[in-house]
N, C-alpha and C positions, 0 to 999 in steps of 0.2 A: 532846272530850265523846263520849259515847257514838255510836261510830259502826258501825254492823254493815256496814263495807264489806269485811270478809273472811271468807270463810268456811272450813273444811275439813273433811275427813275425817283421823281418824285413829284404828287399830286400837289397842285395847287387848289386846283376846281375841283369838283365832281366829272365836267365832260371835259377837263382838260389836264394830260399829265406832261410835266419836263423832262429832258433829260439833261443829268448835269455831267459837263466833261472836266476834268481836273488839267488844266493846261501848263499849270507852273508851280513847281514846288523847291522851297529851300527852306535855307533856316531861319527866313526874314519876311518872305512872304509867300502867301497862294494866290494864286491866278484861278477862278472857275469860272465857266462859261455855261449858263442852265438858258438851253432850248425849246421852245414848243410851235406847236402848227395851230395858228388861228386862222380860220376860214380857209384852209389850202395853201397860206402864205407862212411860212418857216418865218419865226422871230425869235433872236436871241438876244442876252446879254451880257456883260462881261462885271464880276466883282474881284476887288482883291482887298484883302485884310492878312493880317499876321496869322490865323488860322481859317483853315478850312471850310468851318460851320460857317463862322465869320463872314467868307470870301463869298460861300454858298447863297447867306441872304443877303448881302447887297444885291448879289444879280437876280436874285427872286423880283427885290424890292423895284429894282430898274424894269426888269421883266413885264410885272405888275402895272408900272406906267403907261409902260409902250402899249400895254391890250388895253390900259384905259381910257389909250389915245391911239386909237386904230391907223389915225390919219400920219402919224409921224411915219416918217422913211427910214433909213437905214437898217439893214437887220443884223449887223452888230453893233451891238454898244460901245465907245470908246470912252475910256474913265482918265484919259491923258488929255492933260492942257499943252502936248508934245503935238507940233504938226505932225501931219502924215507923213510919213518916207513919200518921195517923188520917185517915180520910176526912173530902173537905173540906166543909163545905157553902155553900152559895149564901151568907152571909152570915156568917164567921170570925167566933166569939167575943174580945171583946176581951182582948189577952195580959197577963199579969201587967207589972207595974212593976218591971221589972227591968235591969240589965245587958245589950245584946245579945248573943243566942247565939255562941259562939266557931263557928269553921265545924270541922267534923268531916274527920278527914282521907280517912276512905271514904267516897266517894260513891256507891259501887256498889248497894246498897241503892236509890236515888234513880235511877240510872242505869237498873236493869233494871224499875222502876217507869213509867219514860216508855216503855219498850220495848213494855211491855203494854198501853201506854192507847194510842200508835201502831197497834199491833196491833186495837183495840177498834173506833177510829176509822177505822181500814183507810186509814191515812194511807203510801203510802210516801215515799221520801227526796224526792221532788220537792215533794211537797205541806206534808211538815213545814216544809221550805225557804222557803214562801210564806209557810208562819207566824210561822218565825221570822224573817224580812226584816221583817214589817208588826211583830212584836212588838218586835225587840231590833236591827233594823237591819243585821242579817248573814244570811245564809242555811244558817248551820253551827253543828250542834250544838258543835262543838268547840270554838267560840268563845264559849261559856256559860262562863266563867273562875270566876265569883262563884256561891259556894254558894248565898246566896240569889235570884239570878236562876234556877238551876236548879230549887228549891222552887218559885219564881212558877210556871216555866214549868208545873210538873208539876201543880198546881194548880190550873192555867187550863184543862190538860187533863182532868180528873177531870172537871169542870163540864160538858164539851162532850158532845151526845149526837149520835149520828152515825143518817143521813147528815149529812154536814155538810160541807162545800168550807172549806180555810184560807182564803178571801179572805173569808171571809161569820162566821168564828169572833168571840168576844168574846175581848180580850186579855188579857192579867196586867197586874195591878195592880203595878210595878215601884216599889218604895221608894225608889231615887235618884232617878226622876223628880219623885217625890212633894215629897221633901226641898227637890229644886233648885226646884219651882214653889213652896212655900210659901217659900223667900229671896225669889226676886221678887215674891212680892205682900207681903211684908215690906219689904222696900225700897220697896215703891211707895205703903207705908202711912207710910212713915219712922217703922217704930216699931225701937227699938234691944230688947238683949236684954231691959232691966227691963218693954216693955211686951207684948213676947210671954210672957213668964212670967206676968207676970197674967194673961193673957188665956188663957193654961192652964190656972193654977191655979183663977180665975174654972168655966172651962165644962167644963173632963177629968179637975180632980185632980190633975194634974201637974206637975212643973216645968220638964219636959226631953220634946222632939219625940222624942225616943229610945225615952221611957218609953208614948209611942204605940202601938198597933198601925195595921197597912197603913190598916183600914178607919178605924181615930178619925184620922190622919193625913188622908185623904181629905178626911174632916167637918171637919177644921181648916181644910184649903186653900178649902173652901166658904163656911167661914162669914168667912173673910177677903176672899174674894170678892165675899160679900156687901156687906162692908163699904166696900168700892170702889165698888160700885154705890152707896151709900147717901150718898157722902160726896160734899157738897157741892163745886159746880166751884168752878173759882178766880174766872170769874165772878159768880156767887150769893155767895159766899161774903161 
């Protein structure tokens, strides 16, 4: 996952040098972002390729254009035909009924998103580490494997207003967690599939835990919850 644990210099021009940050690394691809200062204005941009060197001169090559073309805007590059994440707010609108999203093979868009909200939150590598230990149980960005554990995490950070300490953050809302606690309080309902689908189609409209979003998923595991608490022991009964 995005790790900015290398940095360098490297000349392009005579009066102009880069620096390039290593943002993403695995066993599939690199993410590098090579920076420099034209005229007092910071321009970067973003390459990925299966290696390194690779990944280095795409963003040289993007880099190069943008000073060819002084007049263009943006000072990151985005190499994703993936719209932008929308800002999130405190309470996700519920998602259409649909198919699960396929995961997108650039993540880099996502990647240089968490860099900036790190940035915001003046989180360095130690402190991200405490967050992701309490959130996802590892302390390494790089071990974010699932696209959408990467969305939670960027999401949880949008939310956050800093100062702020990782031990004291609110966490992301993680969908496998969600899933795997609504089977056990399904199980401990001993309702089979015919009686959760009603009880979808009943309270969300739906037929299928899928056709959920994060937050009606939540409101499910709750209101099954409820139902434990309400249901008679084996005593009383």
């Amino acid at each position: 996952m995005p790790l900015q644990a290398e940095k360098g210099i490297r000349n392009m021009r005579a009066d102009l040098a880069t620096q390039v940050d290593l943002l993403h690394a695995d066993g599939q691809r690199v993410v590098v972002r090579v920076s420099c200062s034209s005229g007092g204005v910071l321009i970067s941009a973003l390459g990925e390729a299966p290696g390194a060197e690779q990944a280095e001169d795409r963003a040289l090559a993007r880099l190069q254009q943008r000073l060819a073309n002084p007049t263009a805007p943006a000072p990151v590059q985005k190499i994703s035909s993936q719209p932008s994440l929308a800002p999130v707010a405190v309470e996700p609108a519920p998602e259409p009924a649909s198919e699960p999203t396929p995961e997108p093979e650039d993540w880099s868009e996502e990647l240089t998103a968490v860099e900036m909200e790190l940035q915001r939150l003046n989180w360095d590598r130690s402190k991200e580490g405490q967050y992701l230990q309490r959130a996802f149980g590892h302390s390494s960005r790089s071990r974010l494997v699932r696209y959408g554990d990467l969305v939670a995490y960027l999401k949880a950070l949008r939310i956050l207003e800093p100062p702020l300490e990782p031990t004291a953050a609110a966490l992301p809302l993680l969908r496998p967690a969600l899933l795997k606690t609504s089977d056990e309080l399904l199980g401990q309902l001993a309702w089979g599939a015919e009686e959760g689908r009603a009880f979808l189609i009943e309270h969300f409209s739906q037929t299928t835990r899928q056709q959920l979003s994060d937050a009606q998923l939540q409101e499910f595991n709750q209101s099954l919850q409820q139902l434990l608490l309400n249901a008679p022991s084996p005593q009383t009964a």
